[in-house]
DRENDRENSE-861044 format. One line per field, with one value per residue: residue in three letters; x, y, z of N, C-alpha, C, CB in turn. Coordinates in nm, 3 decimals, decimal comma. Glycine has a CB too. Layout:
BEGIN
lovex	(ALA|...)
n_c1	(X|...)
n_c2	(Y|...)
n_c3	(Z|...)
ca_c1	(X|...)
ca_c2	(Y|...)
ca_c3	(Z|...)
c_c1	(X|...)
c_c2	(Y|...)
c_c3	(Z|...)
cb_c1	(X|...)
cb_c2	(Y|...)
cb_c3	(Z|...)
# end
This chain:
BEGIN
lovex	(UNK|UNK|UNK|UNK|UNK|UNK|UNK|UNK|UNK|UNK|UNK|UNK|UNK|UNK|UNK|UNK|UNK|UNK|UNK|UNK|UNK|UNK|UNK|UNK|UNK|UNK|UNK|UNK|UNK|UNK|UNK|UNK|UNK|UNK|UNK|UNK|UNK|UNK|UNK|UNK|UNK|UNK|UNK|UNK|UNK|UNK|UNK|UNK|UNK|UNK|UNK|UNK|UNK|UNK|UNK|UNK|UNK|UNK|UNK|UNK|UNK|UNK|UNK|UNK|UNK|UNK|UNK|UNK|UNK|UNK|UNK|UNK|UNK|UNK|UNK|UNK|UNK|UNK|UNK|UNK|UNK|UNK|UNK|UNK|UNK|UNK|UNK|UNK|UNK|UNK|UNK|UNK|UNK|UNK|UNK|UNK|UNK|UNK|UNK|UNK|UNK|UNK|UNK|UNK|UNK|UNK|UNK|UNK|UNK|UNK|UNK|UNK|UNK|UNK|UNK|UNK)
n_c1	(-0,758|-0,533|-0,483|-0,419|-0,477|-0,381|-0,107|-0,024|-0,069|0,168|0,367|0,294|0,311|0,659|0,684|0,630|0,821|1,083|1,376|1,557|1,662|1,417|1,221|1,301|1,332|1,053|0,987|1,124|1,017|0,766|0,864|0,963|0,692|0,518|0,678|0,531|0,266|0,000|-0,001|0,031|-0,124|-0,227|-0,031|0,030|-0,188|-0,208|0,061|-0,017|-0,209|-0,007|0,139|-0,018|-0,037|-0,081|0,183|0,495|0,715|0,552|0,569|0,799|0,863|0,701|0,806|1,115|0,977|0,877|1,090|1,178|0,971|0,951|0,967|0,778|0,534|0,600|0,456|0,353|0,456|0,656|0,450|0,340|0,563|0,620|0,376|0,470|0,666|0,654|0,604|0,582|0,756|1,081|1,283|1,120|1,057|1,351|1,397|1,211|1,350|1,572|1,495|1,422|1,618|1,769|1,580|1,621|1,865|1,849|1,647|1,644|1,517|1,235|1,157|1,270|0,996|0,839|0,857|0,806)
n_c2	(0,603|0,663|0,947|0,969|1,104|1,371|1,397|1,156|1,236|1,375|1,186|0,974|1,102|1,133|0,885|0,762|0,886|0,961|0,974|0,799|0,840|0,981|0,801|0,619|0,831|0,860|0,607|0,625|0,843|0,707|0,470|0,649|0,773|0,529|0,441|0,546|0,416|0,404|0,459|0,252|0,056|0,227|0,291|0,041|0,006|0,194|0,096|-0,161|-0,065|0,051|-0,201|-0,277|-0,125|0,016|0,103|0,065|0,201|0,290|0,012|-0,068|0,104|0,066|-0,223|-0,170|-0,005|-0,210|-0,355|-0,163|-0,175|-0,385|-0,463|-0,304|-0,384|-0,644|-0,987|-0,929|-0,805|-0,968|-1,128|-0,968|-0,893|-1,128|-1,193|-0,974|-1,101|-1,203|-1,005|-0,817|-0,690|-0,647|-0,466|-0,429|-0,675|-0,757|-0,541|-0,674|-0,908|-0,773|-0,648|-0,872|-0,997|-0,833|-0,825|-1,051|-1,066|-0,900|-1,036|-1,323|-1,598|-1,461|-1,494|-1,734|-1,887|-1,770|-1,880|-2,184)
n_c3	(1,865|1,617|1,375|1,127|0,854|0,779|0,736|0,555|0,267|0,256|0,314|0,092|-0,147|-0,099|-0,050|-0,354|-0,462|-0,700|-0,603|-0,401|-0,167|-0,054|-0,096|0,126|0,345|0,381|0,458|0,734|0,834|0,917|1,053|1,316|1,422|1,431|1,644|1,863|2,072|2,040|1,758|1,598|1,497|1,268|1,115|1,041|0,884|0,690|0,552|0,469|0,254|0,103|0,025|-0,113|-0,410|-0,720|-0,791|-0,846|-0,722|-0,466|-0,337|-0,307|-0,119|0,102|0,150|0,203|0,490|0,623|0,743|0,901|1,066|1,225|1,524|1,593|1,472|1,426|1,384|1,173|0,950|0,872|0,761|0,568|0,400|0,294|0,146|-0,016|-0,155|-0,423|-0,615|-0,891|-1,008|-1,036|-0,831|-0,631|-0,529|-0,481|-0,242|-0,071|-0,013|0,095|0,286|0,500|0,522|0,652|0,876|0,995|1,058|1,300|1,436|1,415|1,508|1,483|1,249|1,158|1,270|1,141|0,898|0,926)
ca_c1	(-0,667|-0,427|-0,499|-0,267|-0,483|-0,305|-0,001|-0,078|-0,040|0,314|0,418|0,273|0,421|0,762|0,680|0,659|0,958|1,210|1,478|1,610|1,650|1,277|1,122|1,368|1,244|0,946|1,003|1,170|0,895|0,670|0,935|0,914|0,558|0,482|0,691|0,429|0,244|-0,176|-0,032|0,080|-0,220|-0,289|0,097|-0,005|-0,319|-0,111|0,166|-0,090|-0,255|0,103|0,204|-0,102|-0,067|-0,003|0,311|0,631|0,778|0,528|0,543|0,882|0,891|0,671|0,903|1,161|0,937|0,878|1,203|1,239|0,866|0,967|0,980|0,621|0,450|0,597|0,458|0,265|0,610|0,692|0,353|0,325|0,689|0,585|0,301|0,528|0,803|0,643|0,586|0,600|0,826|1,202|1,316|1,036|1,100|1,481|1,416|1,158|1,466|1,707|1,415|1,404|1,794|1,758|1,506|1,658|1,981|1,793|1,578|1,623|1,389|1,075|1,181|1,231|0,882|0,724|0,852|0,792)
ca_c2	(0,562|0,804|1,022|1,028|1,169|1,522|1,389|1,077|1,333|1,410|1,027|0,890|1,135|1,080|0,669|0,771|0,990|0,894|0,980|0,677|0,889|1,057|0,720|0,633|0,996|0,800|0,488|0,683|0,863|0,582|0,445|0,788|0,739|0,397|0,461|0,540|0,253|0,388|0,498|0,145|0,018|0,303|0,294|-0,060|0,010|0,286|0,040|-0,256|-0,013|0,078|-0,308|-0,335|0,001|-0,041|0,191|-0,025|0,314|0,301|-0,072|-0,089|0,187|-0,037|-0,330|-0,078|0,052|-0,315|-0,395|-0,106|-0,131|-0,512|-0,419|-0,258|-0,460|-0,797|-1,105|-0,893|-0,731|-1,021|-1,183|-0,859|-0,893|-1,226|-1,139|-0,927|-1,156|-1,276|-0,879|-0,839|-0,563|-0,679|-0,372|-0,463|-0,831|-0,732|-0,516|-0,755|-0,998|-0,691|-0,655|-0,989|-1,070|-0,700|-0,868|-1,206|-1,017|-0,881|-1,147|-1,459|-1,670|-1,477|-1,499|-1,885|-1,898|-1,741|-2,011|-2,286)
ca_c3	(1,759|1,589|1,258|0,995|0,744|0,780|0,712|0,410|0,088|0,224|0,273|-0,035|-0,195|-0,095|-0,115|-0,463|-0,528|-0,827|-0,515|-0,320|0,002|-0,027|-0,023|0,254|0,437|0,442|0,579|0,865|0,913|0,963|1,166|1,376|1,429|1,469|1,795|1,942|2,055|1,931|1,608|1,531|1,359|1,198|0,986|0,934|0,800|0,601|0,478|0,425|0,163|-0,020|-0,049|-0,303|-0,469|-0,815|-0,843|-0,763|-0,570|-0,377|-0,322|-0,227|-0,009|0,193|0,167|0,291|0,596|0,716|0,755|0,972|1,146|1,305|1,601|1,597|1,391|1,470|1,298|1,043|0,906|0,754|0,658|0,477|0,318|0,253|0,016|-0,134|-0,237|-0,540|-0,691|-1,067|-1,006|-0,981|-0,758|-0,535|-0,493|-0,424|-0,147|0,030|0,002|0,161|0,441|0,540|0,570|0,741|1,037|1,014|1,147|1,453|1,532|1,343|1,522|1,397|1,066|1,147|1,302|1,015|0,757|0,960)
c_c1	(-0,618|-0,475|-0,403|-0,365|-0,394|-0,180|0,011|-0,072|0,097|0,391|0,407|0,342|0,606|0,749|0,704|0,774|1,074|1,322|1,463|1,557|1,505|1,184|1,213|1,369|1,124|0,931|1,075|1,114|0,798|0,710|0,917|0,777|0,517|0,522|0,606|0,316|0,050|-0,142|0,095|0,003|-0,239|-0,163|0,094|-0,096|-0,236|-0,019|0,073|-0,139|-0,125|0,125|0,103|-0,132|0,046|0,108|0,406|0,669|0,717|0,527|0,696|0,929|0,790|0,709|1,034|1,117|0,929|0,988|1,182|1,139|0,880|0,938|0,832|0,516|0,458|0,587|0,370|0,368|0,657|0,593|0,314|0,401|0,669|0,485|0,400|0,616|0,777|0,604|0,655|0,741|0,942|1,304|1,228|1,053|1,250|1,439|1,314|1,297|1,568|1,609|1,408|1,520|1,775|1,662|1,548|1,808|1,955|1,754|1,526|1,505|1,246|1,096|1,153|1,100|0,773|0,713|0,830|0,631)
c_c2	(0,687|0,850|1,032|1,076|1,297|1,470|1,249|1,087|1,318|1,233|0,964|1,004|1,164|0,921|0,675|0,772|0,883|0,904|0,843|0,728|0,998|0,946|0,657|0,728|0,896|0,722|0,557|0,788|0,788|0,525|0,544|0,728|0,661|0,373|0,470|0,430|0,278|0,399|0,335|0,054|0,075|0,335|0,196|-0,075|0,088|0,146|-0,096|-0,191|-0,009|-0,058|-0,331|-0,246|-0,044|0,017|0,101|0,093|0,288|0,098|-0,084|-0,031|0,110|-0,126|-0,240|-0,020|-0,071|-0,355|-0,335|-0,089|-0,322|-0,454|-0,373|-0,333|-0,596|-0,851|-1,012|-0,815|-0,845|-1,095|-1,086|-0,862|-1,086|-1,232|-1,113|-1,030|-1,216|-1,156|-0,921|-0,797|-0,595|-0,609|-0,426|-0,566|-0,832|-0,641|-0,591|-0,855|-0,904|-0,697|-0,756|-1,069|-0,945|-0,761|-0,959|-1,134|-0,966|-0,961|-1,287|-1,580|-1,653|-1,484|-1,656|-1,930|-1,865|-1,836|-2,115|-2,259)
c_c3	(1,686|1,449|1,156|0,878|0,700|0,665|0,564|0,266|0,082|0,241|0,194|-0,107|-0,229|-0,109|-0,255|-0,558|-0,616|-0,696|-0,423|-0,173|-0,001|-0,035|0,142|0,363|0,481|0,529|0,717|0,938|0,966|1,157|1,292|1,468|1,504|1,618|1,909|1,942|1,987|1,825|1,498|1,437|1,268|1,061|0,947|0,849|0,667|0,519|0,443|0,279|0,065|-0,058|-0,136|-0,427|-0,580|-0,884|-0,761|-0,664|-0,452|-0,267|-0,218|-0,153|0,112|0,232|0,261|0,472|0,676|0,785|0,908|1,129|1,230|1,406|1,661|1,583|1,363|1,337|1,162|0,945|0,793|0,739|0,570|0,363|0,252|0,123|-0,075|-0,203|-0,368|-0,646|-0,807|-1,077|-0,956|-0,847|-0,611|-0,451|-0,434|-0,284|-0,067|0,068|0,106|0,326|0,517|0,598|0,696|0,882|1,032|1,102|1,268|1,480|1,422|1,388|1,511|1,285|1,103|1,189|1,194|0,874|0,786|0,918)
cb_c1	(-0,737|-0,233|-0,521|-0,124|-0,599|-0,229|0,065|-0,186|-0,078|0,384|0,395|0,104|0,381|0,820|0,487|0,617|1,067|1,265|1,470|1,797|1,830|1,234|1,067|1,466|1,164|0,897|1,119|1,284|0,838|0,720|1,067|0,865|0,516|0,549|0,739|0,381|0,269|-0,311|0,050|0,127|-0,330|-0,344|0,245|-0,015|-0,474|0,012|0,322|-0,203|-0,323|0,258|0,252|-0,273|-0,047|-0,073|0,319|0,796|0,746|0,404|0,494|0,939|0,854|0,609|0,954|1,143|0,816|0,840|1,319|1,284|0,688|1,093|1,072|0,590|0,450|0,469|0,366|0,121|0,749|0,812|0,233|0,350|0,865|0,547|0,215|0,604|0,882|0,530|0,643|0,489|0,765|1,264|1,278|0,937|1,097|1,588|1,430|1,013|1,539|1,755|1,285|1,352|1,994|1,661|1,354|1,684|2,052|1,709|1,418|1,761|1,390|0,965|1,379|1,319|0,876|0,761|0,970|0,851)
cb_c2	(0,464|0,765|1,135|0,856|1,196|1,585|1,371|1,076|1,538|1,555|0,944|0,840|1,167|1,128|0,555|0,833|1,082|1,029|1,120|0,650|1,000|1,181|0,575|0,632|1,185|0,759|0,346|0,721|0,922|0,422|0,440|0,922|0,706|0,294|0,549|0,649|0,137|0,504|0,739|0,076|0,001|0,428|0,317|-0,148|0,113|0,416|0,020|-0,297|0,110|0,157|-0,432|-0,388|0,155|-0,075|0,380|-0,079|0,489|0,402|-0,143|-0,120|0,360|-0,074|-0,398|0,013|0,136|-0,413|-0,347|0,016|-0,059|-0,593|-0,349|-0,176|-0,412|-0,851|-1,267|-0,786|-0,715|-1,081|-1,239|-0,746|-0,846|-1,276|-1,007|-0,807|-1,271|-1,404|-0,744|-0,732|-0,454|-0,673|-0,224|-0,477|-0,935|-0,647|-0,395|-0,840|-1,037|-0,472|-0,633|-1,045|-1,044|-0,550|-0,879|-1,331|-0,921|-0,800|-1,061|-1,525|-1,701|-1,368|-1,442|-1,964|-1,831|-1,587|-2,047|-2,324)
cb_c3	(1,662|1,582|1,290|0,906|0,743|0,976|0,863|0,406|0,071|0,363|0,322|-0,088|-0,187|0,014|-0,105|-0,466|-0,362|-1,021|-0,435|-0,332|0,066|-0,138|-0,150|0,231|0,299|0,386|0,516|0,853|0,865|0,822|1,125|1,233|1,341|1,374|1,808|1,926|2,267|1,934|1,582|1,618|1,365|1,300|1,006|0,969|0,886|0,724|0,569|0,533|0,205|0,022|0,028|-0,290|-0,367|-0,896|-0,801|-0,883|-0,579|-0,415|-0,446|-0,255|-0,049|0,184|-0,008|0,204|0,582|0,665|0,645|0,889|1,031|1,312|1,569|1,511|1,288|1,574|1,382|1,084|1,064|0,742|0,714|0,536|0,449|0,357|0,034|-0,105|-0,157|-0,525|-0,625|-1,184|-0,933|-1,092|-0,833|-0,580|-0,640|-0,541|-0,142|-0,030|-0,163|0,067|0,440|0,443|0,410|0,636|1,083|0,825|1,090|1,495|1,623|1,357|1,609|1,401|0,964|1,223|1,406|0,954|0,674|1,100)
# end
């Protein structure tokens, strides 16, 4: 299984970032990554941890990364984004909503599978 400690300081710290496009760096690093098919648990384990981290940045830079980690991470993409949709954090709750139209436009029938 794959290591991301090395690299973990510099992604949460961009998840963080007051900049739009430095938590967006992130998520496209993930994305990056996750490509590879061992280090796919190991960015969900990673992005499972940010959706309960109590900094919205970092929350919705996870809402952000799902979107983009479908593909990888399947049905747990949006039972993940699912959790989220009820965040305190208005920013947060809006981009689970942008992620969700965002995989419903690729592949609408797991979205419909997941609400059934």
């Amino acid at each position: 299984q794959a290591d991301l400690r090395w690299v973990r300081p510099q992604l949460l710290h961009l998840a963080q970032h007051q900049e739009l496009d430095a938590r967006l760096a992130a998520a496209a690093a993930l994305r990056r990554i996750c490509g590879q098919e061992e280090q796919s648990q190991p960015v969900a384990n990673l992005l499972a941890g940010w959706a309960r981290d109590n900094r919205p940045r970092v929350r919705w830079t996870a809402a952000a990364t799902y979107s983009k980690l479908h593909l990888f991470l399947g049905e747990r993409s949006l039972e993940a984004l699912g959790n989220m949709a009820a965040d305190a954090h208005e920013d947060v709750r809006r981009e689970v909503a942008y992620s969700l139209e965002s995989i419903f436009r690729r592949a609408p029938d797991d979205v419909i599978a997941a609400l059934n």
